[in-house]
N, C-alpha and C positions, 0 to 999 in steps of 0.2 A: 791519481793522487799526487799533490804535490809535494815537493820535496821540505817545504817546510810544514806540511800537514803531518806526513811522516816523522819529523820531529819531533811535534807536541803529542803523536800518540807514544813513541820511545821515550820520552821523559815521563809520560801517566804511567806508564805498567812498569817504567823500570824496580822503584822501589816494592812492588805486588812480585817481579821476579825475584828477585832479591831473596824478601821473607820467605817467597814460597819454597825455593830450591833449601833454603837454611832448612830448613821442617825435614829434608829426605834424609834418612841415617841409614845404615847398616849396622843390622845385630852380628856380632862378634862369635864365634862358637867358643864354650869353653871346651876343655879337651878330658878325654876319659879312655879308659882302657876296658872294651867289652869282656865278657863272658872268656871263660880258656877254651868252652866248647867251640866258637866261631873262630876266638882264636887261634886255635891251633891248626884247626880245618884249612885255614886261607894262608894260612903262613906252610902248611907242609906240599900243598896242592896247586896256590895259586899265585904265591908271591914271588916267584922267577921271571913271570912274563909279567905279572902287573906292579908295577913297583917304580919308584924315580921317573924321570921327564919324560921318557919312551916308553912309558908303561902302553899296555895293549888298548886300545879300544879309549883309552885318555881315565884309565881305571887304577889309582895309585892304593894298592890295598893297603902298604906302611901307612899311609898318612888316612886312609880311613879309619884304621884300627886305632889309630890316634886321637881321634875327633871325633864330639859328641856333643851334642848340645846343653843337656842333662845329664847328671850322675845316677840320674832311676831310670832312663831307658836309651841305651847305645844307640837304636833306629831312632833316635830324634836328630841325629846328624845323616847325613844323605840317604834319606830313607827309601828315595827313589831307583838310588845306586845299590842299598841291602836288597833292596825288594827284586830286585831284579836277578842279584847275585842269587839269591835261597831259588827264585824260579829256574835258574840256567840249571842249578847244581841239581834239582829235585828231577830236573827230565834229563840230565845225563848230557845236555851239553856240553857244559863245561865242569871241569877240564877237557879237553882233547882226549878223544881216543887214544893219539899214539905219545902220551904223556901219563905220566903217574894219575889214579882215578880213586875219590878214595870208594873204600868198600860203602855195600850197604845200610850197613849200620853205623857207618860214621855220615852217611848222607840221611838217616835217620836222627839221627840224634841231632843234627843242624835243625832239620825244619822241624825238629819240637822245638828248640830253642829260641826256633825263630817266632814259630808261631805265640809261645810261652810269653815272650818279649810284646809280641803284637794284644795278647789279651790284655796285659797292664797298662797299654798306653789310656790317657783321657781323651775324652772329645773337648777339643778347646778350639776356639775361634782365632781367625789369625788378626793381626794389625790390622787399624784401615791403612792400606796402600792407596796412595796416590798416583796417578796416572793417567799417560796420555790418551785422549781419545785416539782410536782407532781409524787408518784413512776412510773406511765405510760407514766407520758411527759419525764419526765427522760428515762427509756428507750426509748422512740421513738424518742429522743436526741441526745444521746450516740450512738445508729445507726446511724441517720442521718451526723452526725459529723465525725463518723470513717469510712462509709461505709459498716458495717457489725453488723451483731446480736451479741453479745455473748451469746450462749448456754452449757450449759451441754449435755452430752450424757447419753443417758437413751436408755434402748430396749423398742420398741414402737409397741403395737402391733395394730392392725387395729379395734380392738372392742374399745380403748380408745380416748380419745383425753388429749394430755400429755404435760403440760406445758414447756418445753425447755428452754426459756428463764432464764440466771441467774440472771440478775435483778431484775425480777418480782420474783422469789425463794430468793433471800437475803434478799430484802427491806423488812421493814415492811410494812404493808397495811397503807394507811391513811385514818383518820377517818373524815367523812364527817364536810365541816363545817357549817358554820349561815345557807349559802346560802340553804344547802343539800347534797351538791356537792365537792368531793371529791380534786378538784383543786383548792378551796378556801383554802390554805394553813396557812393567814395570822397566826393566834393563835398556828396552830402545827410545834413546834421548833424542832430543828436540837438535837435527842438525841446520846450521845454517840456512843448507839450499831449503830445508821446508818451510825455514822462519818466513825466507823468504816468500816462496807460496805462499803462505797464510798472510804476509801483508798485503799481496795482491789480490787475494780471493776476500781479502775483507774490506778493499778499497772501492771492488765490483759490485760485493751484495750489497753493500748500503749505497751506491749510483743506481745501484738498480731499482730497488725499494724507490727512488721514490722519479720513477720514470711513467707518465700515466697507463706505462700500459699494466702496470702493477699498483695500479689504484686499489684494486679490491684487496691484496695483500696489506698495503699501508692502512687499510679503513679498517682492517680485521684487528692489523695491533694497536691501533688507534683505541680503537672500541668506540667508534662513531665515524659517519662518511664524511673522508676528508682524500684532500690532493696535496701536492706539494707547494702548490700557490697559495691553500688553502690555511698552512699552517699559521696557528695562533701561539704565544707562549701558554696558554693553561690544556692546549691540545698538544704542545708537545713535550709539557711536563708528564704528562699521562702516557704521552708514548714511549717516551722512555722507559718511564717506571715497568711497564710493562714488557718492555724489550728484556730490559734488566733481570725482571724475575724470571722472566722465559729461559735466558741467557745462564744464567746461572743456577738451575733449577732448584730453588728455595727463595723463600719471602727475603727482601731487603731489612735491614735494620732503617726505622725513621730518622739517626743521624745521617746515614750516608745516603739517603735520598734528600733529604735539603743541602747536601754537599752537589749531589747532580745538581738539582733545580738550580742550585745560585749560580751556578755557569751559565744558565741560560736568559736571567735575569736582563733585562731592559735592551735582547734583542730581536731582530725581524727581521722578515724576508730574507735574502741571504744569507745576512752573516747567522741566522736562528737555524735555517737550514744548513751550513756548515759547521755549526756548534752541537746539531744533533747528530749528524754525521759520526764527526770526532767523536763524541759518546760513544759511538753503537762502534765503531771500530776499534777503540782502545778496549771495551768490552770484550770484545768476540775474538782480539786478540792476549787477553788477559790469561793465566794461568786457571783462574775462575770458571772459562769457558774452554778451553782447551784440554784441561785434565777434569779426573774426576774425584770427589772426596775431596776437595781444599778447601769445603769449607762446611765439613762433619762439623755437628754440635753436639754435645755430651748431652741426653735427656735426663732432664729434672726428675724424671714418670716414667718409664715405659713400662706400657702393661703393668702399672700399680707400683712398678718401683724401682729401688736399687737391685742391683744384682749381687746375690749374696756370694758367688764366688767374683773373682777378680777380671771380671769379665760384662760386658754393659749391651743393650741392645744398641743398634744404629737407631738415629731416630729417624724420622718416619721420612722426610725428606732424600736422606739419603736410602731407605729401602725404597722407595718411589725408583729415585735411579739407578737401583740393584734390577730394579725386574722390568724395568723399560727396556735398559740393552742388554738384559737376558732375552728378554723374548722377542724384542722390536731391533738392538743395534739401535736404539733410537732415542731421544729427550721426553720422560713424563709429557703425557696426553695432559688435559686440561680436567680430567676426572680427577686421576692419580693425584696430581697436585693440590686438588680441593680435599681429598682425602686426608693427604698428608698433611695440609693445612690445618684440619678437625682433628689429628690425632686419629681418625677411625680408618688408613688402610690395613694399619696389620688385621685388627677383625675382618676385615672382607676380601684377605688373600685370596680365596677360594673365587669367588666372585668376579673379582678385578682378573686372576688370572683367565677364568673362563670367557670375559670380557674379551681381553685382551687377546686369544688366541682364536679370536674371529676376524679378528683386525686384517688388511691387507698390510699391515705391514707385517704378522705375523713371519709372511713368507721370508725373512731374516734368518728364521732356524733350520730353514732349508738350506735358502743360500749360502749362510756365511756357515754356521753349526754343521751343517751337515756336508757341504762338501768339501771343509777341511778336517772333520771326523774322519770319512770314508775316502779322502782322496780324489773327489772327483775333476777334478781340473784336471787330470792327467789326460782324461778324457782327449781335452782340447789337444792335447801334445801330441796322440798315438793312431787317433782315427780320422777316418773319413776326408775326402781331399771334396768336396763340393758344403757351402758353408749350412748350407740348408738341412743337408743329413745329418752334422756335427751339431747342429741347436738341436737335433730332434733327440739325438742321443743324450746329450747332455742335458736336455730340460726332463728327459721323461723321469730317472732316476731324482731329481728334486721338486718336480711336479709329485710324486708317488710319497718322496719324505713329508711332503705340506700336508697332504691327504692323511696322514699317518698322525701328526704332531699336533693338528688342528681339529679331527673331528673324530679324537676319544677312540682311537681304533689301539686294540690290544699290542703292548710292545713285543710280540713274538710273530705281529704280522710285517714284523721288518725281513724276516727271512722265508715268513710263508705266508703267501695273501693268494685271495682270489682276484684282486683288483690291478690292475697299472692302466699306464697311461700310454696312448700311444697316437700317432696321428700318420698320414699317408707314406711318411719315410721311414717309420719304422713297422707299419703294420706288416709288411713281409717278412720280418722275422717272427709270425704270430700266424698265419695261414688267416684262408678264408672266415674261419668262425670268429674272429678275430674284427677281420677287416668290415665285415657285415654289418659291424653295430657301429664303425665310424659315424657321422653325417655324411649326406654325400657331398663332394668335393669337386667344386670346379675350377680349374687353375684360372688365371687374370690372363685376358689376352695381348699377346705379346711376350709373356715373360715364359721363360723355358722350366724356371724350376725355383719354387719360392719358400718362406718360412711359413708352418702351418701350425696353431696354438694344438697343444695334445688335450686327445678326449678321455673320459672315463671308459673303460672296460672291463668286462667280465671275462675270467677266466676258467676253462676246463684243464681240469687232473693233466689230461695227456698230453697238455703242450709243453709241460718240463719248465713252465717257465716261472710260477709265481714267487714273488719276494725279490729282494737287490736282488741276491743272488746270482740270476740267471739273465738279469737285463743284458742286452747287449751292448750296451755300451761298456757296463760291468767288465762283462769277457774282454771287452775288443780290448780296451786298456790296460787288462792283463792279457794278454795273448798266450802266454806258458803257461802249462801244470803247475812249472815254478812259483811263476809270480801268482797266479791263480791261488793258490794254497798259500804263499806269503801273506797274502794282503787277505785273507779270512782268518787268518792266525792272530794277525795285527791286529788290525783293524774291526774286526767282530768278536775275538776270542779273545784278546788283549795279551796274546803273547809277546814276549819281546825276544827277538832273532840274533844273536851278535852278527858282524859283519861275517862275507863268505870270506875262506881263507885267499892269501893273495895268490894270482899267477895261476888258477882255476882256469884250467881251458874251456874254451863251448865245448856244446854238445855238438860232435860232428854230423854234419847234415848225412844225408841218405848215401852211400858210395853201392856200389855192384855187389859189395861183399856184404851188406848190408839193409838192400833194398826191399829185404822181405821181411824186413824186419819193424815193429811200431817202433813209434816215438819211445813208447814207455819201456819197451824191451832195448833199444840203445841205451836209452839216459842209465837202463840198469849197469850197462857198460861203464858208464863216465863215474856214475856214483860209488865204484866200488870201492874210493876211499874211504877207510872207516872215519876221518877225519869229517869227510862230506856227509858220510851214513847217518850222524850222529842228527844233524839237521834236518837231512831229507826226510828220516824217518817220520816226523813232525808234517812238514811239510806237503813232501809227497801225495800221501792218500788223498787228503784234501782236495789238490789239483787236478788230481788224475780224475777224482770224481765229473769233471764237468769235460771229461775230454768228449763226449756226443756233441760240444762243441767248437767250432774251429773258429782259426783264432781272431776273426771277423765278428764275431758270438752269433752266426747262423746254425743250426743242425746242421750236422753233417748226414750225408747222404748214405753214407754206407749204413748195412743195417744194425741194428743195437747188440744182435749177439756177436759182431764182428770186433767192436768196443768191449778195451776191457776197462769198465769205472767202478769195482771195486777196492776195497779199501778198508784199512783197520787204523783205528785214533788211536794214540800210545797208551789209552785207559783199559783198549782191549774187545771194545765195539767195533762188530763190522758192518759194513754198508757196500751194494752192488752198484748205487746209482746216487744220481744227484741227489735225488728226491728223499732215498731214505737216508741220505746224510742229515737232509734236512731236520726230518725230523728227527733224529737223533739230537740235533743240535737246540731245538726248539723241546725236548722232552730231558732227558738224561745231561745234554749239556746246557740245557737252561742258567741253571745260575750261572756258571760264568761266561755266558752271551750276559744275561742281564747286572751279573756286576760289573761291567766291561763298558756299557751302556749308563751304569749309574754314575761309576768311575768319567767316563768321559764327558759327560751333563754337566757333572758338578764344575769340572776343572773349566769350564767355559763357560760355565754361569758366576763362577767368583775370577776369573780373569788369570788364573794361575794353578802352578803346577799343585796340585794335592799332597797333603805332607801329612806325615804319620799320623797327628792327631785328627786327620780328618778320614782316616781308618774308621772309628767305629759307625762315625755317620753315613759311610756308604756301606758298613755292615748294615746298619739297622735300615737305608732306605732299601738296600736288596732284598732281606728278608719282606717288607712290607712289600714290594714287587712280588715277591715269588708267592706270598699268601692267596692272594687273587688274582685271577687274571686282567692284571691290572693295566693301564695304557698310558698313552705318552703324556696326556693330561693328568692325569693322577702321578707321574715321574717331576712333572715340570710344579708341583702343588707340595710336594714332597720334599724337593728342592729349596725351593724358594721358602718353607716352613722352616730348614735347617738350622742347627747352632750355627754353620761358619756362613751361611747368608743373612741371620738376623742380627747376629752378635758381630764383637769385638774384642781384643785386650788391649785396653788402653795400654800406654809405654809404659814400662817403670820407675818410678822417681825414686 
């Protein structure tokens, strides 16, 4: 791209920057003073360690107790931070054991309070937020929109698996936000070095577009077969137009498509071909194309009408791109868009989703949903040293989530299934009955040890293994009881942990004096702070339960009365073995696996962290979970039905 083409695309979008950024506000909190029950609780218990610039954990309880959003409900200002605080204090976290604790009935009388608090809030929608696409929605974008990937060429040999993509190699990574989740963008701004990426990656795809080997791309946004020799002005007024609406996902206004066309008036051949260029690049580098919602319209209509509270649907357009990169990471299909165009997708939600979650791009809520839900990228950081056993580990747990999320299987078979997936590098952690139903498998010759795509399997009772749970890659990535039981607490149960206290020695490895002794009989040693007690208790069971296997996530050899994977949950249930944790957890602790699960859907399907008013809607979608045994298609229908996915509150005037 040349430096004065560069130019003229930085004087097009400057004024489109300009307005756009003026549009982003922050709401202000007004300030309130809760309840004397919280208050006194946190100020007699908690406000020593949490308080001023070095409060603990970055937890300033004075200035909580201070700020509030509303004067009808205290939890409308950091309701993430209350919600957390009433969890710590109700399981005897916090405070500290070797600190003032208060008694039971002042820890009684909090989570009525709290709860009391939580029944009066409303279900209310939030803002539309504006925001940046995500680097993955970005790529799966930029495809979508030009018809092709952009890659590098790299020699690629069969023992690897080798990232190709230039987008995904230029961008920087984005850092998760409130929510957890990686496509909550709001807070992370457009720096520099990405500007710059995105001028180059926009100077590539439209050079590319129109090189013949991307003929059938250019003839498809054409909508008739054409070349770049080929171009006319009434064939490349149409290509634009159609770039455009692509680009932007909603119809143009007819002013500002005779504002395009007259740029293009009375030229050819090159210079026509360089003036559709400039288009498509000033485009795809606009605000328009880059974020999402900059250019919401108020519906005249939706569903028959106004909204008699203070609150409006999105219109249809932009729910089009609520549930594309919900379920795709990706820009409205050419269905969705015709939809939205007629007014008629909200009647065919049900439809369009079932549609949709057939789609290979589906595989998105595995990839990107699911393994920044569950963690699994850690994967890549803590196992396996040859690359081929690392893809089998790490594909089978997101190969299992697609299976799961795509064809209507009950949300309780995420912990207990008869099904996964495995292929010749993992079938030995599964025995022969296992390995038998693979296909047969013959390596390429020459190559020592390659990537093998994973099959469907069936599973029997006695291999210990069915649901995440037990995958091995699961284990290997957690290697400890610890972490083991950490990250089902988190991550599946939705506990939240505070940090371990500091200066926590390890657990000391095996010594002479010691050597006859388990893992779990030491660590009884190390944990005998009651400071530590207070967490492991939580903790602990959990982990211990999967200790049949080591920390590879093979069985261990020794026999199972030699293990001891016993265990009691702080509610008072006990369990001997993995399995009947299991189901413990899939029956008695059902609901909160499944509000844990409804809680984390939502917050990645609206791009942000969840806030008190979106309390009752993931009450009322958990109870509709819990009525049936209900699946991941009925959760994702559920969803996308909601007040804070279909709605809005407009600003204040």
């Amino acid at each position: 791209m040349t430096r004065w083409s560069f130019s003229l695309v930085r004087r097009r979008i400057k004024p489109i920057l300009i307005a756009f950024f003026s549009l982003i506000a922050s709401l202000n909190a007004q300030e309130l003073q809760p309840s004397t029950i919280a208050q006194t609780l946190l100020t007699s218990y908690c406000i020593d360690c949490h308080s001023g610039p070095d409060a603990e954990a970055r937890v300033d309880i004075e200035t909580l107790l201070s700020t509030s959003v509303s004067a009808s409900n205290p939890l409308e200002s950091n309701y993430s931070t209350w919600k957390t605080i009433a969890q710590l204090i109700q399981d005897g976290v916090m405070p500290p054991a070797d600190a003032d604790v208060p008694s039971e009935e002042e820890k009684n009388e909090f989570a009525v309070w709290f709860a009391t608090e939580l029944e009066k809030v409303v279900s209310k929608p939030g803002p539309i937020q504006v925001r940046r696409l995500a680097k993955h929605e970005y790529r799966n974008t930029l495809r979508s929109l030009f018809g092709f990937d952009l890659e590098v060429n790299i020699q690629e040999a069969e023992q690897t698996v080798i990232e190709k993509s230039l987008v995904l190699k230029l961008l920087p990574t984005d850092p998760p936000g409130k929510s957890g989740f990686t496509n909550d963008t709001h807070a992370n701004g457009l720096s520099s070095y990405s500007w710059d990426q995105y001028m180059y990656l926009s100077d590539v795809s439209t050079r590319e577009l129109f090189e013949p080997q991307r003929s059938n791309a250019l003839s498809e946004l054409a909508g008739e077969e054409v070349t770049a020799d080929s171009l006319t002005p009434a064939t490349a007024k149409k290509l634009i137009r159609n770039f455009i609406v692509k680009a932007r996902r909603r119809d143009l206004l007819d002013e500002e498509l005779s504002t395009i066309h007259s740029r293009l008036e009375n030229k050819k051949g090159t210079a026509l071909l360089s003036a559709i260029q400039l288009e498509m690049q000033a485009e795809i580098l606009s605000p328009r194309f880059l974020f999402r919602s900059t250019l919401h319209s108020q519906p005249s209509d939706a569903s028959s009408g106004q909204a008699k509270e203070p609150e409006l649907f999105v219109d249809e357009f932009e729910l089009a791109e609520r549930l594309s990169y919900f379920l795709w990471a990706d820009m409205p299909d050419i269905e969705l868009m015709s939809l939205a165009r007629s007014g008629q997708l909200r009647v065919q939600l049900e439809t369009q989703i079932a549609r949709m979650l057939r789609s290979p791009k589906a595989k998105s809520l595995a990839n990107d949903f699911g393994v920044q839900w569950l963690g699994l990228d850690e994967i890549n950081l803590q196992v396996a040293n040859n690359p081929p056993q690392l893809d089998a580990l790490r594909t089978q747990p997101t190969d299992f989530l697609h299976y799961l999320f795509t064809e209507e299987r009950p949300l309780s078979e995420l912990l207990s299934s008869n099904v996964t997936f495995v292929n010749p590098h993992t079938a030995k952690y599964y025995g022969r009955i296992v390995s038998k139903q693979l296909p047969k498998y013959r390596k390429q010759k020459g190559i020592e040890i390659e990537n093998v795509v994973n099959s469907r399997v069936e599973l029997s009772s006695e291999l210990q293994r069915g649901g995440i749970l037990t995958m091995p890659g699961i284990l290997a990535m957690n290697r400890t009881a610890i972490l083991r039981g950490t990250w089902l607490l988190e991550r599946i149960m939705g506990h939240h942990l505070p940090e371990p206290p500091p200066n926590v020695p390890a657990i000391p490895p095996a010594s002479p004096n010691t050597a006859e002794l388990t893992f779990r009989q030491r660590f009884e040693q190390h944990r005998s702070q009651e400071t530590c007690a207070v967490c492991h208790d939580k903790i602990d069971p959990l982990g211990f339960a999967f200790e049949n296997f080591d920390d590879k996530g093979k069985l261990r050899k020794q026999s199972k009365t030699s293990l001891d994977t016993s265990g009691q949950l702080p509610g008072g249930e006990r369990f001997r073995t993995a399995e009947e944790l299991k189901r413990i957890l899939i029956t008695t602790e059902k609901e909160t696996v499944i509000k844990n699960i409804v809680e984390k859907t939502l917050a990645y399907a609206l791009c942000r962290e969840l806030t008190v008013h979106d309390v009752p809607t993931v009450n009322r979608i958990t109870a509709e979970m819990l009525a049936t045994e209900a699946t991941w298609e009925d959760l994702f229908v559920a969803i996308a039905d909601s007040l804070p996915f279909q709605k809005y509150c407009p600003p204040a005037t």
